[in-house]
Structures are given as C-alpha cells and as structure tokens.
N, C-alpha and C positions, 0 to 999 in steps of 0.2 A: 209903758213900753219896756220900761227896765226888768217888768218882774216878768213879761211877754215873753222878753230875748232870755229871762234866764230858764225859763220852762220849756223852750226853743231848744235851748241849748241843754240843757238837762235831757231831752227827747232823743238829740244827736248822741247823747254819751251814751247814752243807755242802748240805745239801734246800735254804736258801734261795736261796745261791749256784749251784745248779744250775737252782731257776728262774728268778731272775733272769739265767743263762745265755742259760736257754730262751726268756725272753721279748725277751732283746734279740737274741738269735738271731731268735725268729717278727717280731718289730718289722722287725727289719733287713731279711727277709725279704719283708714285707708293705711297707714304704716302699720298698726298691730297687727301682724298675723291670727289668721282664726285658730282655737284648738287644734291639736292634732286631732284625729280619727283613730284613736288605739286599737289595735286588731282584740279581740274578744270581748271590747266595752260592750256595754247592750244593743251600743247602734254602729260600733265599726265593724269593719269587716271581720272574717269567722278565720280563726286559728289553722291552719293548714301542716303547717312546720315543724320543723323535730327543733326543739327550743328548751335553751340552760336556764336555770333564773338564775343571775348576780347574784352576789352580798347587796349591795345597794336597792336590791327588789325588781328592777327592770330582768326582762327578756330577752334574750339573743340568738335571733330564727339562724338556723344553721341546714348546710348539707355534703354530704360524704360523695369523694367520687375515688375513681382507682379501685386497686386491694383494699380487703377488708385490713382494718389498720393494725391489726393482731399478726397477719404476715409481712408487713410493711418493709420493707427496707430503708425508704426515707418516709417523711414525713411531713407534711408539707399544711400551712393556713394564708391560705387564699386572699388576698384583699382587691377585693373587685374594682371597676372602674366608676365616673361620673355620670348616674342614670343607669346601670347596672344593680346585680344585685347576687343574692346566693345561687340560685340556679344558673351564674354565669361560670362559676368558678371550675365549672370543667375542661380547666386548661389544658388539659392532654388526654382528655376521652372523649366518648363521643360528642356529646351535644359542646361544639368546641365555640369560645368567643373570638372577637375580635382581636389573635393575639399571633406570635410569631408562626404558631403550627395553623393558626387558621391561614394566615398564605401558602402555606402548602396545600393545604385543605382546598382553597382556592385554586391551586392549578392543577389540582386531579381531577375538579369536578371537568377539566375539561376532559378529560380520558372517562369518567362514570359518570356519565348524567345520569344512566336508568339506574345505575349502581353503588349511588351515595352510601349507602347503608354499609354495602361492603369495607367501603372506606374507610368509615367512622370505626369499622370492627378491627381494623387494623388498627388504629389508634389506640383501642383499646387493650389490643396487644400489645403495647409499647408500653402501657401503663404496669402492664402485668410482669415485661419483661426486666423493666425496671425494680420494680415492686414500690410502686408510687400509692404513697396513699396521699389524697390532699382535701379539706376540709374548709368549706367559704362559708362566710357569714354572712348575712345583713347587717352594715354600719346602722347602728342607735337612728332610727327615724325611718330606717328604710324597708321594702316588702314587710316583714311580717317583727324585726325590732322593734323595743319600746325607745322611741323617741328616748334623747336625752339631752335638756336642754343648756345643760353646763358643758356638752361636749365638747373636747379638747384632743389632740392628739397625743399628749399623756394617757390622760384618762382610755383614750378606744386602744393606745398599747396595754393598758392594764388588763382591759374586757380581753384582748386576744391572749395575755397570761390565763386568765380563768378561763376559759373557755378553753386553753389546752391541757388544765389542769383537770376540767370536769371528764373530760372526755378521754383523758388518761395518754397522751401524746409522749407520758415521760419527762426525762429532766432536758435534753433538746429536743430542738422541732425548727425547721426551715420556715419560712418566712418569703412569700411570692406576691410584689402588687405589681395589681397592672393599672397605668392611667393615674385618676388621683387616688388609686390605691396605695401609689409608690410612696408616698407622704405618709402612710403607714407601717410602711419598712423603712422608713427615716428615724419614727420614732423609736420601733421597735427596737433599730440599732440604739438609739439612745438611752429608751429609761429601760429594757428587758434583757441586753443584751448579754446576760449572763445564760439565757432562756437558749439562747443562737445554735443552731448547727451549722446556718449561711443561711444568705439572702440574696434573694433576685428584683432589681426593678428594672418593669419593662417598660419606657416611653413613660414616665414618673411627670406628672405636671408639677412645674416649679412655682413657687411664690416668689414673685417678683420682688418683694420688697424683703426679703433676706439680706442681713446687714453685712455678710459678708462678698456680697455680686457688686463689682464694682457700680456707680452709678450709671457712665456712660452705656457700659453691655447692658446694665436690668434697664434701661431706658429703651434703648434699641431695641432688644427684643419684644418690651411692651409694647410700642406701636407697631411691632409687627401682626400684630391683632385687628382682628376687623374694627369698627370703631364702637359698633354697640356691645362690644365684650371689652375693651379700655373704657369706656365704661361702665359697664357690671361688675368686673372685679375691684374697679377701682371706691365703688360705693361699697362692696363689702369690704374693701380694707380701711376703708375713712369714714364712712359713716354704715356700719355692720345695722345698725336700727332701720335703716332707708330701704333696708337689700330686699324684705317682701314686696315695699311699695315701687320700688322701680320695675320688677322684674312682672311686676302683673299692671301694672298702668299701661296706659294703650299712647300717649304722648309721643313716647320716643322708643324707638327697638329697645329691647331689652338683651340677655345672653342670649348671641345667636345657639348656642349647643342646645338649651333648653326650647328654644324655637324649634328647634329639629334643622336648621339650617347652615351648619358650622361652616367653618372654612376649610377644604381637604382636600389634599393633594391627590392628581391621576392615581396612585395607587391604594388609597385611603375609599378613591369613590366605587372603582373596580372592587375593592373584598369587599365594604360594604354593603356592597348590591349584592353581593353575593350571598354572604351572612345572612340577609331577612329575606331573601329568597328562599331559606333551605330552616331558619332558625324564628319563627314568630315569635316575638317576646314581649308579652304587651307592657308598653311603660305604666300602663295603671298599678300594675299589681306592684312594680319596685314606687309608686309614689303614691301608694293606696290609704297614705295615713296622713295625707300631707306633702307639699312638693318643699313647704318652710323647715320640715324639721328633716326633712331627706336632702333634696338638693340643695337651696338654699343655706341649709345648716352644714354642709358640704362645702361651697361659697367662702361662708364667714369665718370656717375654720380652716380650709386649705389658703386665701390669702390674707388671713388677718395676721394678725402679730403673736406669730410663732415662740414657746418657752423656750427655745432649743435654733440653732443656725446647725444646719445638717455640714456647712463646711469647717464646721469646730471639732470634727467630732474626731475623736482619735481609732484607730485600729483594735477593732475589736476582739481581733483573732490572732493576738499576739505568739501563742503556741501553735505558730503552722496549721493551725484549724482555717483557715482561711478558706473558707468553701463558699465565699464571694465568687471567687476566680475557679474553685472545685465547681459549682455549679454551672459554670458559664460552660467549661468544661460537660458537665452532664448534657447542660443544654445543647450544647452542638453534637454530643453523641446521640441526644433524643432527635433532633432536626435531621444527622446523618441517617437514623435507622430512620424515621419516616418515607425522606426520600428512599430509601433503600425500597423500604416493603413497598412505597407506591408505584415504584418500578416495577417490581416484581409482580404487583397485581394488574400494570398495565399490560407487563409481557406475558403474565398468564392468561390476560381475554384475550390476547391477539395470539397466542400460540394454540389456545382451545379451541377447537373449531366448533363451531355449531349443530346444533342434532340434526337427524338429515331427516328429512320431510319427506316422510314414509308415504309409501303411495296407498290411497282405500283407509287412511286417517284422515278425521275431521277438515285438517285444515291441508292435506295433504293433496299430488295429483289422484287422477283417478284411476281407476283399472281397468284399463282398456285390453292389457295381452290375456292368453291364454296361460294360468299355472299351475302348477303343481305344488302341493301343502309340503314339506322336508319334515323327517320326523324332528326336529328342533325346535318347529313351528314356523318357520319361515317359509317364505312362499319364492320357488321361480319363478319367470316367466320364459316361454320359448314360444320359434316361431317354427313350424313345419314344412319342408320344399320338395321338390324332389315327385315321385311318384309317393302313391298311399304305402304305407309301410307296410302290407299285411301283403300285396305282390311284389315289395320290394326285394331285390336277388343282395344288394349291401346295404348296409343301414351302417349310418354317420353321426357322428355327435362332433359339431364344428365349434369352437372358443376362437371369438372373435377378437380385433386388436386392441389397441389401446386407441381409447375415444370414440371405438363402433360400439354395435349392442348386437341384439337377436336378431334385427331387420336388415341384418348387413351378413343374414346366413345365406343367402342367394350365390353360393362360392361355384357351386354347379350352375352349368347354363341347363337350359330347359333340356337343351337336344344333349347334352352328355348325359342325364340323369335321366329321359327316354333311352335312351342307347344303352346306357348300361344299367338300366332299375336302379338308378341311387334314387333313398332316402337320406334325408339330412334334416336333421333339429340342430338348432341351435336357440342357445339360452343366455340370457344377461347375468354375467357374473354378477355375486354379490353385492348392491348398492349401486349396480348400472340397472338403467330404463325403468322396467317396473318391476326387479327382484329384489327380496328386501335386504338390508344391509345385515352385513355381517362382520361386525366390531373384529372378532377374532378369527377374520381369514386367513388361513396359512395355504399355500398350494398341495397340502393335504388335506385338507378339508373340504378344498374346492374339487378333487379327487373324487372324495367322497359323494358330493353333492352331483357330482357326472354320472357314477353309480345308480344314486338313488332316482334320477334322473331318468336313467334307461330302464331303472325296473320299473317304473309309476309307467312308463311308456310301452312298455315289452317290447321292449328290441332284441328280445332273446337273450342266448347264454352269452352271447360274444358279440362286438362289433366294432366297428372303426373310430378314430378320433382322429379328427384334423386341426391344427389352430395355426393362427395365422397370426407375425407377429408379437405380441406381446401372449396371443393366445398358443403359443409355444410353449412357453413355459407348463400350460396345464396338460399338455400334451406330456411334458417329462413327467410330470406327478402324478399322470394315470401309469405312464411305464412305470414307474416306483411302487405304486402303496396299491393299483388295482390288476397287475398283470400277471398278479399270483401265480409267479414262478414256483416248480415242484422244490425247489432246492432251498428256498428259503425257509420251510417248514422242521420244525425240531420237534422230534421224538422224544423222550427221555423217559429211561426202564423201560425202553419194550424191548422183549425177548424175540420178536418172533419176527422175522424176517420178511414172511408173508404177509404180514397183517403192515404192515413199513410200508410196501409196496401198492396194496392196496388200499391203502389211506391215501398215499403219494396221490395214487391215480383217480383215487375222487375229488381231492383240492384240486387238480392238477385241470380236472373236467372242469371245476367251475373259475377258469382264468376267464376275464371277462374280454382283451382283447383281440379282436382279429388282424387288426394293422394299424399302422398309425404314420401319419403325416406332420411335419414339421415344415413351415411356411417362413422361409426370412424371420427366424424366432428370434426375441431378441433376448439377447444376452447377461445374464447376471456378471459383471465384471469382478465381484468377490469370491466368486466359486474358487473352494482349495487346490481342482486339479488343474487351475492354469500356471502357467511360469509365472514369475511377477513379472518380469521385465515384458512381458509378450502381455499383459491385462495391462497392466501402466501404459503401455502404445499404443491398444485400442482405447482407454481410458480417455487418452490423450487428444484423440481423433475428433470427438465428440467438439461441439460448441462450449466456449466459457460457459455461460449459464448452464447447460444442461452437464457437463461437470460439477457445478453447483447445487446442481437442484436433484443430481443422483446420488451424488456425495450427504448430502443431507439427507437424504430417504436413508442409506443405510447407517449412517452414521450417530444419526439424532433424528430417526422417525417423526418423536415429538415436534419436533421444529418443520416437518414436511409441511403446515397448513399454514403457516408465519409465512415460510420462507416463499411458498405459491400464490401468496396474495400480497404481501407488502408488495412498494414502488418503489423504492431504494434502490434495489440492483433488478435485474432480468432473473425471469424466473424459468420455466422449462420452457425451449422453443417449441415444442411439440402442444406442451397447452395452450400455449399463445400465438398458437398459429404458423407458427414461420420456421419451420424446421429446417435443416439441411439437407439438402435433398440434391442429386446427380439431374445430371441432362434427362435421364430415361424416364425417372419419376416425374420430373416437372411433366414433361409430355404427357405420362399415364395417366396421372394425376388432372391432369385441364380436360383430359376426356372423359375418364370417368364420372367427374364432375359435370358433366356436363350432358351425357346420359344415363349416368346412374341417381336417382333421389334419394341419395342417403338419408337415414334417421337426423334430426336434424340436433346439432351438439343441445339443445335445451333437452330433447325430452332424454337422450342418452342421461344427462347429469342432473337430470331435475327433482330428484331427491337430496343434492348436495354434490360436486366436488371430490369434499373429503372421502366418501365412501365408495366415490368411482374412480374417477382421475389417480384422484392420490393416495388411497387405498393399494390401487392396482401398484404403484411405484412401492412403497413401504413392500410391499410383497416382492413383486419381482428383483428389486434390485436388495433387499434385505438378506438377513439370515436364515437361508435354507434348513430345511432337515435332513437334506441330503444334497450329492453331486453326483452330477447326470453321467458324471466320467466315470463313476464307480459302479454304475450299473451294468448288469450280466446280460446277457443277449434275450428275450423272453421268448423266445422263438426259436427253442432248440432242433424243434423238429421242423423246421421250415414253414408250419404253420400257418404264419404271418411276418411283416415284414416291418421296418421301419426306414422311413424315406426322408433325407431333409436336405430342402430345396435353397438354393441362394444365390443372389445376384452379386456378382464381383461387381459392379457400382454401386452398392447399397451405402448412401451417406449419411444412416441412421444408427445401423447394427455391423459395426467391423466384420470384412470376411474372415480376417485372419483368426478371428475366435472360432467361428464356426471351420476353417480346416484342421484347428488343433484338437475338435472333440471326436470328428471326422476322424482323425489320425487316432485318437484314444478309442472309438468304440466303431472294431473292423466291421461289428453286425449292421452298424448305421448303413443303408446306400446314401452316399453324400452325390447331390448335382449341384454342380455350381456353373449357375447360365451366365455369359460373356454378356456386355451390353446391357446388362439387367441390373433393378435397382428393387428400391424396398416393396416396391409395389409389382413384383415378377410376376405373381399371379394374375393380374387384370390386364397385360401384354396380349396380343392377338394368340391362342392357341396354349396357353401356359395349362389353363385349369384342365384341357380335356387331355393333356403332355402328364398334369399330375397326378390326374384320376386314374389315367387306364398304365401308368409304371406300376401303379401299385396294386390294381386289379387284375391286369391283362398280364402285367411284368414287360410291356412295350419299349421300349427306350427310345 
C-alpha cells in the first residue's frame, strides 16, 4: 500500500507539475506579444514612405505639408495623436485631422457640402500665407517606423532632434502635438529644449500618476474614465508586461479608445462624424506592424513611470523667446483668417449667381419663339402683331416692362392696328423668355440689338419705338446711340464745304428713327440732370425695400443677386409681387389679369433671375453712358416726334421726375393723365389716345 500511495502520489506531482508547465507555458504564451511585422521584412508590409535611417539603425516614415521648407517662415514637427499617424499631421492644410481648425472645417461643411475641396484650398492658403512648413512623423512602431522597443520619451525627443537635423530644419524649429502627441512636446521641452522656437499642445493626454498632481485631483480625474480604460491604463502603469494580454483577452473590456468605442462628448461626436465622413483613414495601415509596438507601446510609455514630471520644468524661453504664448498668438491669428476666408467664401457663393440656363442647351428650356441669330452670336427672340409688315403704313419695335417679355407686345388692340396698319415686333430683352443672355448689357447695346433687329426684319430705313415702363429706358438709348442726329457727325480737314453737306445728308438719310413713345418709363434716380434734393424726394417715395434693393443695383451691382434672394430683410416689392400701387392700378391691374393671359413669370425668367429680373435693375437703375436731359431734339425738321405718357397716380415711378425732364427737353410732348397710374395704358381708350397723338397728332 505504501509504495501504491507513493506512485499515486508521485503521479499527482508530476500531472501538477505538467500543468502548471502548461499553464505558464499558455500564460507566457498569452502575455508575450507576437513579433512585430517590420515594414520591408520579406513578409511585412512594402515600404511606401519618404523615411531617415537613425544612428541606432532604425527608420522613421515621415511627411511634408505646407510650403516647401526652403521658403518657410516657421517650421514646425508634428506629433500625432493615439491611433494616428504621419499622414495626419496636416494640421493646417488640407487633408485636416481632428484638431482646432478641423472645427471650423466642420462648420463650413455646413455652407460647402458640394464644395469641400474649395474649402480645404483655402486652408491651404493660410498655410501659404503664413509661410507654414510642418513635418509629422510615425512614432517608433507606428504606419511605416521601425518599432522601438526600448522606447521612452527621451529617447522619441532624440529621434525628433535628428529627424530635424536630417532634414535640415536648422538650429530652431517649433514643436506641435496633438492628443498623446502633447507628451511629446513635454519632453521636447525637457531634454531638446535648446532646439525650441516654441511649442504648442493641443488637448495633451495626461499621466495620471505624475508625482507632482496632487493625489486627490489625479484620483478624481482617473475615475472619471469609463471603467475598462481605469483599467487599461492602470495595467500599463503597474504591470506594463500584462498590457498585450488584457487588451486582446475577450474576459473583460479592454481600452474603450482601441475598441473604437471612447467616451465623447456632443462635440467630440458631431466632428467626428464629420471627419471620417469626408477623411477615410484606415487604422490598418498606422497598426500595420503591430497594435504592441504602436498602440500599446504608446500605453506603456505615456502612463508608465515617466524620467521627467513636466510640472518641474522650468521656463525655457527665458530671453523673451517665449513663442509658447507667440504661438498661441499665431494660432488665433490662423483661426481668425480662417473664419475670415470662410466667410468670404460663403459670401462669394451666395453673392455669385448661378449660370443662367440658356434656352436650346442640353439641359436647358426649349425653343419654342421665333429668332434672329445678332452678329455676336446670340440669338433674340420676338413676337409679331399687328397687320403683315409688307402692307404695314407704321411699323413698331415695342420694349416691354419689367417682368413681361415678347408675348406681352399685344400693346395695339387688333381694331387700332386695322385702322391705322400698325405693325409691332416686340423682342425679349437679353436673358428674358427665350433671348439669350447678355453678361454685358448696357442700354447701348441693347440699342444696338433693336438696330440689328429691324434690319434682319426689314422694317426699312426708319421706324417707331415704344416701351413701356422699364422698357423706357430703351426707348432713350435708341434716341441717343440710333437716331443719328446730322450734328453729331465730325469732319476734320475737309476743305470743301460741299462735300460737309453732302455727307451730312447721307448720314442724315440713314437716321433710323421715325418716332418714339415713352409709357410711364421708369426712372433712373442717379441721372446727373436731376436736382439732388428733387431725386432724394422721389427716391424717398419708393417702398423701404425697393430703396434697398435700387440702392444696391447701383451701388454694389455685385451684391444685386445676394440682396434679391436672401431672407433677412425684404427684397424688391416688384419681384415679390406686392408693389405699391394707387387705387387706379389696383383696378387695372384685377382686370387685366383677368382678361388678359399673360406670359406666365416662369417661362419670362426661366433661364435665371439674374439675367432677367436683375440684370434689367443693374442696368436701369446703374451707370448710364449718357443723360436723357442732355439730349438734342432728333427731329429737327419735324420729321418725327417724341411722346411721353404719365399717370399723376403712378405709385411706382415719381411724376415729379418725369415733369422735370418734361421741363428740360421742350422737344419731348409731355401728357400727363389725371386719375391714371402705372398701368395708364391698359385704361379704357389709352393705347388707341397714344397711337394716333403720335401718328395722326390727335390729342
């Protein structure tokens, strides 16, 4: 029995002994981390990176953002954050990380979602403007560095002395971490700090157990930690050997940050989201060689037991170099221009109007009117009324209002234009209905385009023009630039008196007008021949907004397409429907509408706004080539006439302007109807009162 129990027991020792073999065998197993994965071994991943070799033989994957560093103004190495790596360090250019200018980054994308890029180019601007050069690294283990397993924050202050030494940085060079990069700019200040121009840490993760934090605070703050990261850190500061096998054992959570799971406050989770929305950055390639000798080794040396207490440290910038507080300084200058430029890039998309959607383009309306090609290339459109022009006894060229088009040339009734043989075209000013736009409209131009107009049509040597409203205006700039007065012609060195006269009388022959009509025109209030105080009065008369919104057409053009579409204040009552209008208009107006089917406001502006609407304002109410008051009579020999019509109620267009032009040019016949407003012409009997004053000379 005895020698039973002791081969019994012999069997027991040895079964124990083999598993406590076994277990410190699987233990040892389970806590020694595998190999790293060295990038260009035969079986780790392949070399990609612009990379220094040490004195000690190791590699250090690096990369360049900003100015090239030869025009540099400052100088800057980078030290990334936790799980991070070199391609993050484009702290103030484009491809931006998780850092103060990525919140602003963040509140533009809400103004550029389709326009990120633009964004990022600004940034990049700022880099320029600065003359920022700044240069990140891979920490020893991390993307594309060789591992270093003695790693210390000495030691990676050293790596970042040579690495600014290879790379020719000079005898200073700034200093930027962000996250637990800032524990990098700890040491920096410690063992290199002769190296310093200044140093910035951004959100620096602290080690708790620094012997200078009182216990209570470094207490308090460590349970303010989720509890599977009190303890994560707390095994890398106490037992650094355990820190692979907790963080990869499935038992208990491990570091929520490494989980992908952290703790983060509402503003933390908004950039976030935003960042790997706009920025994919796969965590394989910053833990491609290993998460022990990158994160982990990260871990062991940001809370282990530190050479150095960062609260020891003395002042390193004793000679007023202090560019701690200089920097902080740059920094809110670079944060000020940011916001500055993304302002300005906001108010330049909302000040630049959009292209106009040309009609008979792809994606554009279609061409339904009848045109004519302009030799510039552009195309009218007009519509024809009236009898055929070829038995026609007058022929009409009508410029319709503000917000009609060509289908709104019906100004003759059927039975006036039987009765007296009118013809009448009328055409859609440039960027109304379906004529194409024209960037650089002046009501010279638009002159011209009447011209070229009656000749593609042959209305012959001379004919009539009427406009009505806003289409006034082209009515003065046909009397100006087409009514080829003899007097305006200059001779110089002719001798011959004869040959004066007969030249007179050949320009003279080809004056293109035979009369012209003026309809409740409206008014430019900057013209130089009014008084001030008598434009300031009718200025005055106008609606607040549409003092606003004429003020800004002449004023700041540019700003006409901003100030017509934002919602902040009231923009033109006339675009927006609800203009000021007298007793007599409301009336004309409910009927009109009511019999008459106007073009409907979509297909008038359906190329764009800008090129109809607000084009027409930037013009009319802008800076002329001329004043109407300075014009000579074109109609010396009675010829022809010129007639302009207006309602003493008109609560659009001041009378009292139109009596003072009235008073300045005796050739004008001025009528001004009692009771009548801006719509005088669509009154019972008005239009066949304004056709035959100026045909018949009736009154």
């Amino acid at each position: 029995m005895g020698t039973s129990y002791e081969t019994l027991s012999g069997m027991y020792k040895t079964i124990i002994v083999v598993l406590l073999i076994g277990f410190v065998a699987w233990a040892f197993q389970a806590i020694v981390p595998p190999q790293p994965n060295i990038c260009g071994s035969p079986n780790g991943p392949p070399i990609t990176a612009t990379r220094i070799k040490l004195r000690d033989g190791r590699h250090l994957a690096y990369a360049e953002h900003g100015v090239p560093k030869e025009m540099a103004k400052y100088k800057f190495v980078f030290f990334h954050g936790f799980g991070f790596g070199r391609n993050d360090g484009s702290f103030v250019t484009p491809v931006v990380s998780s850092t103060v200018v990525n919140v602003l980054v963040d509140c533009f994308v809400k103004f550029f979602s389709n326009d990120f890029d633009l964004v990022l180019g600004f940034f990049q601007e700022i880099t320029e403007e600065l003359g920022v050069y700044l240069v990140s690294f891979d920490r020893p283990g991390y993307g594309e560095s060789d591992p270093d397993p003695k790693r210390t924050l000495k030691s990676t202050a050293f790596d970042v002395e040579e690495l600014a030494d290879q790379l020719g940085l000079g005898s200073k060079f700034y200093v930027l971490g962000f996250s637990m990069g800032g524990q990098v700019v700890w040491a920096c200040l410690k063992y290199i700090s002769h190296r310093l121009a200044g140093a910035t840490l951004v959100a620096p993760v602290v080690n708790y157990w620094l012997p200078g934090f009182p216990n209570n605070l470094a207490k308090e703050a460590y349970y303010e930690q989720l509890p599977q990261d009190q303890w994560a850190v707390g095994v890398a500061h106490y037992t650094p050997w355990l820190t692979y096998w907790w963080n990869t054992q499935k038992w208990f959570p491990a570091s929520s940050v490494i989980a992908q799971k952290p703790k983060l406050s509402p503003p933390d989770v908004k950039i976030l989201t935003a960042m790997f929305a706009r920025q994919e950055r796969p965590k394989e390639n910053v833990t491609q060689q290993g998460v022990y000798e990158s994160l982990l080794r990260d871990m062991m040396v940001g809370f282990g037991s530190w050479e150095f207490d960062p609260t020891d440290l003395a002042n390193p910038f004793l000679d007023n170099e202090d560019i701690l507080s200089g920097m902080l300084s740059s920094v809110r200058r670079l944060i000020f221009g940011v916001v500055l430029i993304g302002f300005l890039a906001w108010a330049f998309q909302t000040i630049v109007p959009p292209p106009p959607n040309i009609c008979g383009t792809p994606n554009g309306p279609p061409v339904t009117a009848t045109r004519i090609k302009l030799r510039d290339g552009r195309h009218l459109a007009y519509a024809e009324y009236g009898v055929p022009k070829e038995r026609a006894k007058y022929k009409f060229v009508f410029f319709h209002g503000f917000g009609f088009g060509r289908n709104d040339g019906s100004f003759a009734t059927p039975e006036i234009t039987e009765e007296l043989g009118l013809y009448l075209v009328s055409f859609d000013r440039p960027g109304y209905g379906e004529s194409d736009p024209d960037p650089k409209r002046t009501l010279k131009s638009t002159a011209f385009d009447v011209e070229e107009l009656a000749d593609q049509l042959g209305l012959g040597s001379k004919f009539y023009v009427i406009g009505n409203s806003m289409g006034g205006q082209v009515v003065w700039a046909c009397l100006k630039f087409i009514s080829h007065r003899c007097e305006d012609l200059k001779l110089i060195g002719c001798e011959s008196v004869t040959y004066i006269i007969v030249w007179s009388s050949i320009v003279c022959h080809f004056g293109r007008l035979a009369g012209a009509i003026l309809v409740a025109p409206v008014v430019n209030y900057w013209l130089p021949g009014f008084p001030n105080n008598l434009a300031k009065e009718a200025y005055y008369e106008q609606l607040p907004q549409d003092q606003w919104a004429v003020g800004v057409a002449h004023y700041t053009p540019w700003l006409t397409y901003r100030w017509n579409t934002q919602k902040w204040f009231p923009s033109s009552s006339v675009i927006a429907q609800k203009p000021k209008l007298s007793p007599p208009d409301v009336k004309i107006l409910t009927s009109l509408l009511a019999r008459h089917e106007r073009t409907p406001k979509e297909d008038v502006t359906q190329q764009g706004v800008y090129e109809s609407l607000l084009r027409d304002m930037m013009v009319g109410f802008g800076s002329w080539e001329f004043d109407p008051m300075d014009l000579a009579n074109p109609f010396l020999d009675n010829e022809g006439s010129v007639h302009l019509w207006h309602g003493n109620e008109d609560g659009l267009v001041p009378v009292t302007l139109q009596r003072y032009i009235a008073g300045r040019l005796p050739w004008v016949h001025y009528h001004e109807v009692p009771d009548a407003g801006h719509f005088l012409p669509y009154a019972d009997g008005m239009r066949e009162a304004i056709f035959k004053t100026l045909l018949l000379g009736e009154k």
